[in-house]
C-alpha positions, 0 to 999 in steps of 0.5 A, spaced: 524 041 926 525 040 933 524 047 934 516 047 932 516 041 936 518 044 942 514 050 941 507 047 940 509 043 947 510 048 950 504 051 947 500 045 951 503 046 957 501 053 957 494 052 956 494 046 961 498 051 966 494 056 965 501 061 964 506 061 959 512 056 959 518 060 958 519 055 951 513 058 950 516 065 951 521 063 948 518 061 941 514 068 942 521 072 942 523 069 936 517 069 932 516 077 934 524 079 932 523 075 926 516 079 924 520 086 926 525 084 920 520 082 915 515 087 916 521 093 916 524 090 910 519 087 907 512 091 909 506 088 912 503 087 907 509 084 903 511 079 909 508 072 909 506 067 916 511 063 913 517 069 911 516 070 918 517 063 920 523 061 916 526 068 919 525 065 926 526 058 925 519 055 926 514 053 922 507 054 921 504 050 927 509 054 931 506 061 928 499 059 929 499 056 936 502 064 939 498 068 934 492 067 928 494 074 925 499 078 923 495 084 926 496 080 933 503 080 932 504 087 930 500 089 936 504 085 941 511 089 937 507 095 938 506 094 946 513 092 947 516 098 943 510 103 946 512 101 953 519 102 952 517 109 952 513 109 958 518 106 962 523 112 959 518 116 961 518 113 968 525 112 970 525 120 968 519 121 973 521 117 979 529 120 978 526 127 978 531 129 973 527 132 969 522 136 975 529 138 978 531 140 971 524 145 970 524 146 978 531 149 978 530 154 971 523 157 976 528 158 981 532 162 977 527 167 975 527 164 968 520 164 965 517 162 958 519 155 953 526 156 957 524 153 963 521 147 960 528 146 954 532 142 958 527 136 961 525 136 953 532 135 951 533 130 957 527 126 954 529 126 947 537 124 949 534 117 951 530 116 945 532 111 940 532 113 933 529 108 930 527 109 923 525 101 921 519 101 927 518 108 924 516 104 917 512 099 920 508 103 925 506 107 919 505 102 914 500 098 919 497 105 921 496 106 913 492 098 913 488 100 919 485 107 916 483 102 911 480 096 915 476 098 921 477 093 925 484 094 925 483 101 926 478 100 932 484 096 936 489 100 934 486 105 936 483 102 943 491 101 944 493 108 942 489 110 946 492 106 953 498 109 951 496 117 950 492 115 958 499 112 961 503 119 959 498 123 960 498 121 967 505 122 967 505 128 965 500 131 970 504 128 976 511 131 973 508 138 972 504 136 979 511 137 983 513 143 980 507 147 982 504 146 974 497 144 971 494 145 963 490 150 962 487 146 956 483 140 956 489 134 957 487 129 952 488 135 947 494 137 949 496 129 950 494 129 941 498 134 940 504 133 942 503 125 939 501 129 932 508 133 933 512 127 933 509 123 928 510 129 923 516 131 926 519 123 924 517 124 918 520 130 915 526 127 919 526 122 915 525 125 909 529 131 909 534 130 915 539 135 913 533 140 913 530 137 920 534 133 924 530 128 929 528 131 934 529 137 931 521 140 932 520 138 938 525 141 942 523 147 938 516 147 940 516 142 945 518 147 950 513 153 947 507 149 947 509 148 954 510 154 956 503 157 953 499 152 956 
């Protein structure tokens, strides 16, 4: 195909620049946004280099000059998907309207999980529901517990993720005179843990448990008693 000839060019390209081409960038685009298709219809396991491929129009000299796995692709799709998250997180931050929101509810003499509901609620009003990267994140999760070495780079990129909010965490408490009395990786765990049970109850019983539903219950308290 033309489009694998242009790829495996740019391929070339890149490696004797020494940065991506955007012919290159481009094949990377289209290879991830078929492998989310397939890996949300299909499974991880069940999806194939060259189911992928078709979907993208490539074939397999495109695939294997981008990535050599399909656990390489899948860490590509899951720093993508966490890093929309932080830029939410941040553009929150750098706005102050959620430091203003718990600000203003301090001003008001409001104490408890009160003072924290409604910057829970702004975060939780940009977040996507997402149900397809719900099911490949946790079918990936599923094979990483069985093979170690998935487990050690999931967990390693994981971990980059929980730091970043956990940094900004801190920061938006800083400005409105807060700190955790408990020890912040913890803290960052929980509120992890909450999500991911919450997604799967939503998913599982929606009209019991709304998405998003637990967390503005107990975000808020969690908050307020640490």
């Amino acid at each position: 195909m033309d489009g694998d000839r242009a790829s495996d060019t740019g391929a070339a390209e890149a490696s004797q620049s020494g940065r991506p081409t955007r012919r290159r960038a481009e094949t990377r685009r289209r290879l991830l946004a078929a492998a989310f298709e397939s890996f949300a219809e299909r499974g991880f396991y069940g999806s194939t280099v060259e189911d992928i491929c078709e979907r993208a129009g490539f074939t397999r000299g495109a695939f294997y000059s981008n990535f050599s796995t399909k656990e390489e692709l899948f860490y590509d799709l899951y720093s993508e998907r966490t890093g929309r998250l932080i830029n939410i997180l941040e553009v929150m931050i750098n706005s102050g309207d959620a430091v203003t929101a718990v600000a203003r509810k301090q001003e008001s003499g409001q104490e408890g999980a009160d003072i924290f509901a409604e910057a829970i609620e702004l975060f939780l009003s940009v977040q996507p529901d997402d149900r397809q990267w719900y099911l490949i994140n946790t079918e990936f999760t599923l094979y990483a517990v069985r093979n170690p070495e998935a487990a050690a780079a999931l967990a390693a990129r994981r971990r980059q993720v929980r730091a970043r909010i956990a940094e900004l965490l801190t920061r938006g408490l800083t400005e409105v005179g807060r700190t955790l009395t408990c020890d912040l990786e913890v803290f960052t765990r929980a509120v992890f843990a909450l999500h991911e049970g919450s997604l799967e109850q939503s998913y599982l019983e929606h009209d019991e448990v709304p998405v998003g539903h637990l967390e503005r219950q107990l975000l808020p308290v969690l908050l307020a008693a640490l």
